[in-house]
C-alpha positions in Angstrom: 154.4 116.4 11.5 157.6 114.3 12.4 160.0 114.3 9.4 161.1 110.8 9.6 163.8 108.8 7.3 163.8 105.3 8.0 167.6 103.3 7.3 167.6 99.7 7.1 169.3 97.3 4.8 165.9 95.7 3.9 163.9 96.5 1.7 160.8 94.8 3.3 161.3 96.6 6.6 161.6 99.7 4.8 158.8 99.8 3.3 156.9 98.4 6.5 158.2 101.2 8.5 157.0 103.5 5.9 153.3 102.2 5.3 153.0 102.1 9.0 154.2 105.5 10.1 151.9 106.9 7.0 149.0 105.8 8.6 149.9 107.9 11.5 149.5 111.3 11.2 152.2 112.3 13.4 154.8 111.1 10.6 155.5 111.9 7.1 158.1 109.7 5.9 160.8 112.5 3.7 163.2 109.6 2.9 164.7 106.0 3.4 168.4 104.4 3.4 170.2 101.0 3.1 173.1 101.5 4.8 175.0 104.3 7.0 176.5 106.1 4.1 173.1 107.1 2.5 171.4 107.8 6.0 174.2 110.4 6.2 173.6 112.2 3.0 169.6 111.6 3.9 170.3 113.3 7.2 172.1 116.2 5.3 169.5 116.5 2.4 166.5 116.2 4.2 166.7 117.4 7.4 164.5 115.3 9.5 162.9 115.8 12.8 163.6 111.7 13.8 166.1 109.2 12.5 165.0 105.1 12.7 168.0 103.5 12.5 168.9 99.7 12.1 172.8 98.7 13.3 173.5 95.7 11.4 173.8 97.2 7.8 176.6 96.5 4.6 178.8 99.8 4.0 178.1 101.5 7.2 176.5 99.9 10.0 174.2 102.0 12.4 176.7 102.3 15.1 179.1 104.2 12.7 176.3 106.4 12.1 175.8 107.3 15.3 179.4 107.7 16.3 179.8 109.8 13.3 176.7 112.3 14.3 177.0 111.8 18.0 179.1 115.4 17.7 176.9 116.6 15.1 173.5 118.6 15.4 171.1 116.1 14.4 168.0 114.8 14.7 167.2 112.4 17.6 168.1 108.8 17.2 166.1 105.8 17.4 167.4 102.5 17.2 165.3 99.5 15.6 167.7 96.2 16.0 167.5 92.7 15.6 170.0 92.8 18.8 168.1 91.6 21.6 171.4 92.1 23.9 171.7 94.8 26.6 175.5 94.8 25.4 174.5 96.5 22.0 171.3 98.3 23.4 173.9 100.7 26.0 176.5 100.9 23.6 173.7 102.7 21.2 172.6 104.9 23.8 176.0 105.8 24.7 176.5 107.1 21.2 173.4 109.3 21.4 170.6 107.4 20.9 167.9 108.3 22.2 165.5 105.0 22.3 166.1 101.7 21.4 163.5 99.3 20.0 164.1 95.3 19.4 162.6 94.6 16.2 159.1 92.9 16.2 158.0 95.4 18.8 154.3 95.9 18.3 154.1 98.7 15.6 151.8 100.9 18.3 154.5 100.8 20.6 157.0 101.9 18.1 155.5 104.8 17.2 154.4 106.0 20.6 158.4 105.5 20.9 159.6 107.4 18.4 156.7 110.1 18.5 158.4 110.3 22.6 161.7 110.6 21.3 161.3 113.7 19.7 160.1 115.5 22.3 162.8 113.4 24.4 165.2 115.6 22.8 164.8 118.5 24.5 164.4 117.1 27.5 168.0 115.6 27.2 166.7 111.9 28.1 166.4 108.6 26.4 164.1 105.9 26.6 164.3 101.9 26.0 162.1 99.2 25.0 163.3 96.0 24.6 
């Protein structure tokens, strides 16, 4: 199973992200955060396989995390955003993410994506979905 912790400011995504990827069984969801500072202490505490990570977030936002863990050995990261632009979507990757999904992706997709991202890892690549 992929040890997943889901960050997002909202509440409502959270726990949409969470009901979906427990009705897959190549998840198990080990923990959730609203902003950058708790994904870091989540990412410390419980040492996930995958990281779904929003950008635009109070605190911390998501690009904070990732520059923050970009030098760090950590899970692979998967970007879910409200930010349509190709602007944001390279500057993520360029911080080590390793996918990057536009909210309102069809939930299927999304977990194909992020089951793909962690065997990505190894394989040093990233993938996009927009």
């Amino acid at each position: 199973m992929i040890r997943t912790v889901v960050v997002d400011d909202s509440e409502d995504l959270r726990f949409l992200m969470r009901m979906a990827l427990s009705r897959d069984s190549r998840f198990e969801v080990v923990g959730e955060a609203a902003n950058g500072q708790e994904a870091l202490k989540m990412v410390d505490s419980a040492d996930p396989d995958l990281l779904v990570l929003d950008l635009a977030m109070p605190i911390m936002d998501g690009l904070e995390v990732l520059a923050i863990l970009h030098d760090r050995n950590r899970p692979p990261i998967v970007v879910l955003s409200g930010f349509a632009n190709e602007a944001m979507q390279a500057r993520a990757l360029d911080l080590g993410a390793v996918a990057y999904i536009t909210k309102g992706t069809d939930i299927s997709e999304v977990t194909d994506v992020l089951a793909s991202a962690v065997e990505a890892r190894g394989r040093g690549s990233s993938i996009s979905r927009d």
